[in-house]
N, C-alpha and C positions, 0 to 999 in steps of 0.2 A: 784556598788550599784545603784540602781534607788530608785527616791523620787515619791512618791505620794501624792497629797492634796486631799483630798475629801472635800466637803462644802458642806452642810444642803441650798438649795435653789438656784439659778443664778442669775448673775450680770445683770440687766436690763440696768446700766448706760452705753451708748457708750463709751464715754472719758474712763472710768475707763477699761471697756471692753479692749481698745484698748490698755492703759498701760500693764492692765494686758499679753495682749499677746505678748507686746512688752518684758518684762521681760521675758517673758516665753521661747521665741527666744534663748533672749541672752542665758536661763539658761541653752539651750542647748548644746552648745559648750562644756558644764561643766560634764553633768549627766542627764542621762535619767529622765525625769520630765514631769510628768504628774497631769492635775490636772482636777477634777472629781467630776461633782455638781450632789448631790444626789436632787431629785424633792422635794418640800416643802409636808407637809403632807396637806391632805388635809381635808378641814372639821374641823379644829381647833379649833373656836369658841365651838364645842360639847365636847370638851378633854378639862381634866383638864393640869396644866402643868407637870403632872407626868406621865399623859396619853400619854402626845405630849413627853415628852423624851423617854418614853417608845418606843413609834411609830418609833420616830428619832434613837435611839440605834440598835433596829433590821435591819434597813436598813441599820445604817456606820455596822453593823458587817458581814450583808451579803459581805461589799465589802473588806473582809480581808479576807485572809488566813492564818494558822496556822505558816507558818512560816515570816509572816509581822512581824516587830516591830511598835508598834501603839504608837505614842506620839501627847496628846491634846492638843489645844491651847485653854489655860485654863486662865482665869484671877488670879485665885489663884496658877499658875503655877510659878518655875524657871523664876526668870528674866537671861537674860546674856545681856551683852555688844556684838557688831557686833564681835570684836575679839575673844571674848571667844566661841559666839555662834558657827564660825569658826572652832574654836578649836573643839567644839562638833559635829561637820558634819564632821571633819577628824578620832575621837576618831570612831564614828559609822561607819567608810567608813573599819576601819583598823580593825576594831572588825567584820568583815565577812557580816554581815547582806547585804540580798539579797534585801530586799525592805524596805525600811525606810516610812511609810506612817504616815503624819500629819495627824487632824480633825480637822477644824471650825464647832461646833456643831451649833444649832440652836437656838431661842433666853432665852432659858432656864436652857442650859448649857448640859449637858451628863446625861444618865441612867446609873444604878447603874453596870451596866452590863458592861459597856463601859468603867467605869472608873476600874472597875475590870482586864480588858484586856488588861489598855493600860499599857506601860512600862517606862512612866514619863508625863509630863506637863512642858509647857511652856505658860509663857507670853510675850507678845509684849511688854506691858505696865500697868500702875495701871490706864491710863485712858480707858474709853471704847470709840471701836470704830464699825462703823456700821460691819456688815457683811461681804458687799462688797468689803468697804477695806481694810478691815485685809486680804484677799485674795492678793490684791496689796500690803501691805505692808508684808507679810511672804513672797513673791514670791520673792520682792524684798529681803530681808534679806538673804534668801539662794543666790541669785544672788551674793549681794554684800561677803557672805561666802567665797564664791570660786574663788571672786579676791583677797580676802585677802589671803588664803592658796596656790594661784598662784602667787602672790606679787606683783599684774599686779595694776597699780595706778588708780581706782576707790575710793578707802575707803582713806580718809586720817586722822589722826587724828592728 
């Protein structure tokens, strides 16, 4: 299975820049992962925000294909625990699926269109966090996945 992230904008921070690519390394060793900043829309101030999801929707959907499984990172989404989420990236690995692709949408949330296509929702948290790091911290969380389902001593609880 390979995972893909897509995210509405890019990480300007270094620091986080560099975490991020430091997860992404490790997450290597695990499962093909790829992660994929679709450009900010531009012109924003002239859209309303149903215009700017609109805008943002046609672009995460050009980067799917028919046969992706598409799941949000949604504030109103599944919460799981690091083990259960685990449990959920072994459930999709054994369930066939050939690309498993997240979305961090933009700061509006998804078009109606996208929430139509996708095949569940998840949250990180009930608090909100920038953009930026919810990229570091989902990266991180599949990382720590796949020590847990390897039983390799990263996650301890």
């Amino acid at each position: 299975m390979n995972i893909k992230l897509l995210a509405i904008g890019k990480t300007d921070h270094k620091a986080l820049q560099s975490l991020i690519e430091e997860y992404t390394k490790r997450l290597s060793f695990y499962v093909k992962f790829d992660l994929e900043s679709i450009p900010d829309i531009k012109n924003v101030k002239n859209l309303s925000e149903n215009q700017q999801k609109e805008k943002e929707g046609e672009l995460i959907l050009s980067k799917i294909t028919p046969t992706d499984q598409l799941v949000l990172l949604d504030e109103n989404g599944k919460k799981f625990s690091s083990v259960a989420f685990s449990e959920e990236l072994q459930k999709k690995m054994n369930s066939g699926i050939k690309t498993l692709v997240f979305v961090i949408g933009g700061p509006y949330g998804f078009s109606d269109a996208v929430y139509a296509k996708a095949k569940g929702k998840i949250s990180l948290s009930s608090m909100t966090f920038s953009h930026q790091m919810v990229r570091l911290f989902f990266i991180e969380q599949v990382y720590r996945g796949f020590t847990i389902l390897k039983n390799e001593p990263y996650h301890h609880q």
